[in-house]
KEZASE-227367 format. One line per 5 residues: number of its first residue (from 1); their letters; for each residue x, y, z of C-alpha. Coordinates in steps of 0.1 Angstrom, whole numbers, always signed. Example, Ala and Ser with C-alpha at 12.3 -4.5 7.8 and 13.67 -1.06 7.14 Angstrom:
<vexpas>
1	AS	+123:-45:+78  +137:-11:+71
</vexpas>
This chain:
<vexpas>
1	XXXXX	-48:-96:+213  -24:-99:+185  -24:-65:+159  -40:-93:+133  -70:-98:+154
6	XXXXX	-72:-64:+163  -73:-52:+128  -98:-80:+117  -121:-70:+145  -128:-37:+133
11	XXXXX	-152:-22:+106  -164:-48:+81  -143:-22:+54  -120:-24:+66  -111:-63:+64
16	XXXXX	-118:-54:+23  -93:-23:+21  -63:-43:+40  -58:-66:+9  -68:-43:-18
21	XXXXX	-35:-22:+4  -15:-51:+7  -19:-60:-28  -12:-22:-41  +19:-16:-18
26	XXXXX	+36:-48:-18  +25:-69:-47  +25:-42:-76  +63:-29:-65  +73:-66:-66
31	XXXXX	+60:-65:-105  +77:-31:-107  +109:-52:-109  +105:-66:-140  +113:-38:-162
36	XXXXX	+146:-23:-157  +132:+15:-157  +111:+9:-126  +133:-19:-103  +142:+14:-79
41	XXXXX	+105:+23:-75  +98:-14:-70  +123:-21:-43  +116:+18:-26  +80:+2:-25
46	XXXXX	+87:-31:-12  +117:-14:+14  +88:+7:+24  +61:-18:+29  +88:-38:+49
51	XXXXX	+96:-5:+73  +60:+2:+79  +53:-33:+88  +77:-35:+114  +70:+0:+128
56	XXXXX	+35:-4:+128  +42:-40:+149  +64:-24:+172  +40:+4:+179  +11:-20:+186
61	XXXXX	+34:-35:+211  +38:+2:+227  +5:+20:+226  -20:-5:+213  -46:+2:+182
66	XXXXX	-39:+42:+180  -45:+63:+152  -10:+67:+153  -1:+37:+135  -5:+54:+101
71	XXXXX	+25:+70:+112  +49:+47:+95  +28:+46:+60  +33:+83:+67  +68:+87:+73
76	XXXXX	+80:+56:+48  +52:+60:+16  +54:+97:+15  +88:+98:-4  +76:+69:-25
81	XXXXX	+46:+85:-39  +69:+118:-49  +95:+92:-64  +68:+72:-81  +52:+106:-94
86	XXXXX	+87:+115:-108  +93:+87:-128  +54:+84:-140  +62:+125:-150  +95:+114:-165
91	XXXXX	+78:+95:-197  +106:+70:-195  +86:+36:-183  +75:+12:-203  +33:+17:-208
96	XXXXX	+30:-16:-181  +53:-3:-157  +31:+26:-158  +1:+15:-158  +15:-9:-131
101	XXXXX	+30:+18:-109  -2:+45:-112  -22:+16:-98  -3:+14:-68  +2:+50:-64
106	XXXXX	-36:+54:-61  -39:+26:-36  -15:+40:-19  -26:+77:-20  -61:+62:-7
111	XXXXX	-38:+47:+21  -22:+77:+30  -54:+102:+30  -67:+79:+61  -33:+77:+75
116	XXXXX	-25:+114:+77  -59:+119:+91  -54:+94:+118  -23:+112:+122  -35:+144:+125
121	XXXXX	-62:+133:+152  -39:+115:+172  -19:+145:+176  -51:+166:+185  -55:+144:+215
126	XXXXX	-71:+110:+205  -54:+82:+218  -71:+59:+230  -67:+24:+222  -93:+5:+202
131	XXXXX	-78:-24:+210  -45:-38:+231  -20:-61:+224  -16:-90:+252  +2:-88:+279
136	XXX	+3:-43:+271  +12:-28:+306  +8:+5:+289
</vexpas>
């Protein structure tokens, strides 16, 4: 099972959330890069969107659908939401870029309450898989 199928086959809400996240972690930082004031929160975003992708692949290869893969969001979005918090602090962006940024700070604060908690309860001792990738020898 590929990590698309396996995230499509669980809860109905969560096939809604994963484009609202998408949307909010990729898309807004790519609009971020319009205004010269917010380009480095933009491409932290996007650098941080590409990181967790390819962590989150690599540990569906290793361990299957865990609650650890929030790890990455953990590791990767956590300095982003300080930095975007900074600069929304700062009063320097343009109202857009502001407006543009808090939007995707909240989606990804949403993100990140779910990831921590999946962190949190992988670490307390649940791991097993909801679903495994083919071919997983685990």
């Amino acid at each position: 099972m590929t990590l698309e199928e396996a995230m499509a086959d669980q809860a109905a809400w969560l096939n809604i959330w994963l484009p609202i996240l998408m949307v909010g972690s990729m898309g807004l930082p790519v609009v971020l890069l319009f205004w010269k004031p917010s380009r480095l929160a933009g491409v932290a975003g996007i650098v941080a969107g590409l990181l967790s992708f390819i962590a989150i692949t690599w540990l569906y290869e290793k361990l299957g659908y865990v609650k650890l893969l929030g790890l990455p969001h953990v590791l990767f979005y956590t300095p982003v939401v300080i930095y975007f918090v900074s600069r929304l602090r700062s009063g320097l962006l343009p109202k857009y870029a502001a407006w543009v940024m808090s939007a995707s700070l909240i989606i990804i604060l949403i993100s990140l309450a779910f990831d921590y908690t999946d962190v949190a309860r992988y670490v307390l001792g649940e791991r097993t898989p909801t679903a495994v990738p083919a071919g997983f020898a685990g």
